[in-house]
C-alpha positions as CSV (number, residue, x, y, z in Angstrom):
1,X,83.7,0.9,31.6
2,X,80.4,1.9,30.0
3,X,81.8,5.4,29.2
4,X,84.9,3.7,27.4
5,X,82.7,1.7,24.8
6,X,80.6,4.8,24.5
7,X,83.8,6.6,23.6
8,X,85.1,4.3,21.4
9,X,82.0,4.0,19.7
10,X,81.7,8.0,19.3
11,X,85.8,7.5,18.0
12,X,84.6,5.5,15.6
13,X,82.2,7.2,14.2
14,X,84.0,10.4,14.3
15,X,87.0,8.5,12.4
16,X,84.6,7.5,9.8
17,X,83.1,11.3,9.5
18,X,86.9,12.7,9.9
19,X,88.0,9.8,6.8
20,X,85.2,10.9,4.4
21,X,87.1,12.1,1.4
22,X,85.3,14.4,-1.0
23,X,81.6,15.6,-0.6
24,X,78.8,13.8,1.1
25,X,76.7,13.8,-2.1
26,X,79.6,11.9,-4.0
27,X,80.4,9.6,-0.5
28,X,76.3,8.8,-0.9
29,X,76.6,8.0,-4.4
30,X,79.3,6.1,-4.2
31,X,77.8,3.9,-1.5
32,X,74.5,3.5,-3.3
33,X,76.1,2.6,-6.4
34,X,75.0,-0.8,-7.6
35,X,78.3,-3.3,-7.8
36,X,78.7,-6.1,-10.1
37,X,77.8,-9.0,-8.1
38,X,74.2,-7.2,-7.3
39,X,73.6,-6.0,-11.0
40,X,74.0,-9.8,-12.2
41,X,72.3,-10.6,-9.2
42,X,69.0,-8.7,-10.2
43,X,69.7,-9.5,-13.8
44,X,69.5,-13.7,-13.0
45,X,66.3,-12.8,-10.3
46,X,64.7,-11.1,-13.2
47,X,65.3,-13.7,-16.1
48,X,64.2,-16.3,-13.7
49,X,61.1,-13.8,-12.7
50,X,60.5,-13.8,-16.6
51,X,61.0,-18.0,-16.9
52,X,58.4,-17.9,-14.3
53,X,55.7,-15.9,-16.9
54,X,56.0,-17.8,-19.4
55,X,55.9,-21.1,-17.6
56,X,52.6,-19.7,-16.0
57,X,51.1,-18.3,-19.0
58,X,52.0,-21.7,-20.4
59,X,50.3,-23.6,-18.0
60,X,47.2,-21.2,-17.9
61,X,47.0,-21.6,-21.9
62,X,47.2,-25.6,-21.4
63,X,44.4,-26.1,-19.0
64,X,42.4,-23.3,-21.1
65,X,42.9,-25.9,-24.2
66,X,42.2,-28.4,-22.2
67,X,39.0,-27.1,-20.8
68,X,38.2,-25.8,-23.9
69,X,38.3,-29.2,-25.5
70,X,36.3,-31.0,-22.5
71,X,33.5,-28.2,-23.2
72,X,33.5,-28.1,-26.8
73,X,32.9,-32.4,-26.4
74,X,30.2,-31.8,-23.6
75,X,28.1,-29.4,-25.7
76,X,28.6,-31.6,-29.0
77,X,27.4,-34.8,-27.2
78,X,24.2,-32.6,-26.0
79,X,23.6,-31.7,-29.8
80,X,23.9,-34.9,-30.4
81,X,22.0,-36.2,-28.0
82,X,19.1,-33.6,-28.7
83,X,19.2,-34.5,-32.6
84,X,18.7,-38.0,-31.7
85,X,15.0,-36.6,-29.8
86,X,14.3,-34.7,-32.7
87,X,14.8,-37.6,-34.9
88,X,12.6,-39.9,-33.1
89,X,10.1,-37.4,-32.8
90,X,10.2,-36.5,-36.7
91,X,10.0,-40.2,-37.1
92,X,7.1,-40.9,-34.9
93,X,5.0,-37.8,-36.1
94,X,5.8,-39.7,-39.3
95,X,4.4,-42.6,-38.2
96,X,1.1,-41.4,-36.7
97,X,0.6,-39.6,-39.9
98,X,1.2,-42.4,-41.6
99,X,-1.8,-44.2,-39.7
100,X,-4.3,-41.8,-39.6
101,X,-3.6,-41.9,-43.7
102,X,-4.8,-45.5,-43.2
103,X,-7.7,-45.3,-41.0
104,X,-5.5,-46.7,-37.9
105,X,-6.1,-43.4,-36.3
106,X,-9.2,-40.8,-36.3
107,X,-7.8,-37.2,-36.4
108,X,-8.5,-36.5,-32.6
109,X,-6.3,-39.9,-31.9
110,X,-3.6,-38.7,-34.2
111,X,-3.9,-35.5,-31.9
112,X,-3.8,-36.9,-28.8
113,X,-1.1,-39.3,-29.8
114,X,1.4,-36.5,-31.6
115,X,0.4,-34.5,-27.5
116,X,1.9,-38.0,-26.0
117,X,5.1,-37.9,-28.1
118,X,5.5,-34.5,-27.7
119,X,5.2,-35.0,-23.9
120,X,7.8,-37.9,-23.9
121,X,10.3,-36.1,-26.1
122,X,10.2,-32.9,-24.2
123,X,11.1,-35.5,-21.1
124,X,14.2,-37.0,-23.0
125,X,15.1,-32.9,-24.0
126,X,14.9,-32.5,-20.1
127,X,17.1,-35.6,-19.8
128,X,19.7,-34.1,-21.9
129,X,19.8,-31.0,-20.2
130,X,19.9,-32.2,-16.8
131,X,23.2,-35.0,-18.2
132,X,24.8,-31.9,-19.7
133,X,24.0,-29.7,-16.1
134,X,25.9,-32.0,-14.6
135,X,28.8,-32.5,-17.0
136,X,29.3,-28.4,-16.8
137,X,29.5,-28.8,-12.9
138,X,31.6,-31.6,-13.1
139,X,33.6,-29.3,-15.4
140,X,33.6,-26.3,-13.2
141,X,34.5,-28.0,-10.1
142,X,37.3,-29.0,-11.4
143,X,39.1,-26.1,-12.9
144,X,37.3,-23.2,-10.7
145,X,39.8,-23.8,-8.0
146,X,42.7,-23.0,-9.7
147,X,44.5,-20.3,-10.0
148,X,44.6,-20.2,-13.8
149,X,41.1,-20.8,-14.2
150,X,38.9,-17.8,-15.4
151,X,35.2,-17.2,-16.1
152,X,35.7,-15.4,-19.6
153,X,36.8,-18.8,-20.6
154,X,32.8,-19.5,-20.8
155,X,32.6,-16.1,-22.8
156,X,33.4,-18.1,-26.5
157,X,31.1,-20.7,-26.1
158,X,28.3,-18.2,-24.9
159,X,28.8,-16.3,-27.7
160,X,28.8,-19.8,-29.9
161,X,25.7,-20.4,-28.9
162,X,23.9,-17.3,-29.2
163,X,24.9,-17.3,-32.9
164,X,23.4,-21.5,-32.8
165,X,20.5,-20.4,-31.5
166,X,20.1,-17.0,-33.7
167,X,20.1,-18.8,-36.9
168,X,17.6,-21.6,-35.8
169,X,15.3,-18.5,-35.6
170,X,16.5,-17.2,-39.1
């Protein structure tokens, strides 16, 4: 019974070797060609592979405005903040100056006292710093994780604050 199948099996193969009309090249070609229903196949798989780009670059350009934005308000609210310091400080080295016009203060008071100010400014600078640290994180954390998030996004405001920074020294 086993050689039977085997026969029939070696029949049928040899039918489809015996039926091959024309050359094997052309038979090869003609059973790779691509038919109709797989070319519009591919051609749907690829427009949706395309609606898929632009969706993600969409959504990658979103959260980057978005982030951007959060980032840009972090770092303006740390100016602020920090402008506010130097005002009070301005103000109070005002003041003392003031007073050792008047007599209130000697000059090694008025010395010791701008020290003082100096000292408590530098803590609310720190203060700043350490709020604005933990904003960043805050801001990290929650974007690192995903898969549109990258670090050049930082790149900008790096750059915006080198050029902050290099004309407070011009």
């Amino acid at each position: 019974m086993a050689n039977k199948k085997e026969e029939s099996k070696k029949t049928s193969i040899m039918d489809m070797i015996n039926n091959l009309d024309g050359s094997v090249s052309d038979n090869l070609k003609q059973a790779n060609s691509m038919e109709a229903e797989v070319r519009e196949m591919a051609e749907n798989k690829m427009k949706e592979e395309e609606k898929k780009e632009k969706a993600n670059e969409l959504i990658r350009i979103t959260k980057r405005a978005v982030y951007t934005n959060i980032r840009l308000k972090i770092d303006a609210k740390y100016t602020k903040d920090t402008k506010e310091v130097m005002d009070a400080a301005r103000n109070k080295s005002l003041e003392l100056l003031n007073d050792l016009k008047e007599g209130k203060l000697t000059p090694s008071q008025y010395e010791s006292e701008l020290e003082k100010m100096i000292d408590e400014q530098i803590k609310k600078v720190q203060e700043c710093g350490k709020s604005r640290r933990e904003d960043m994180n805050e801001l990290h954390n929650s974007y690192v994780s995903s898969e549109y998030y990258s670090f050049s996004w930082n790149n900008p405001f790096n750059r915006l604050n080198r050029a902050i920074e290099d004309n407070k020294r011009n």
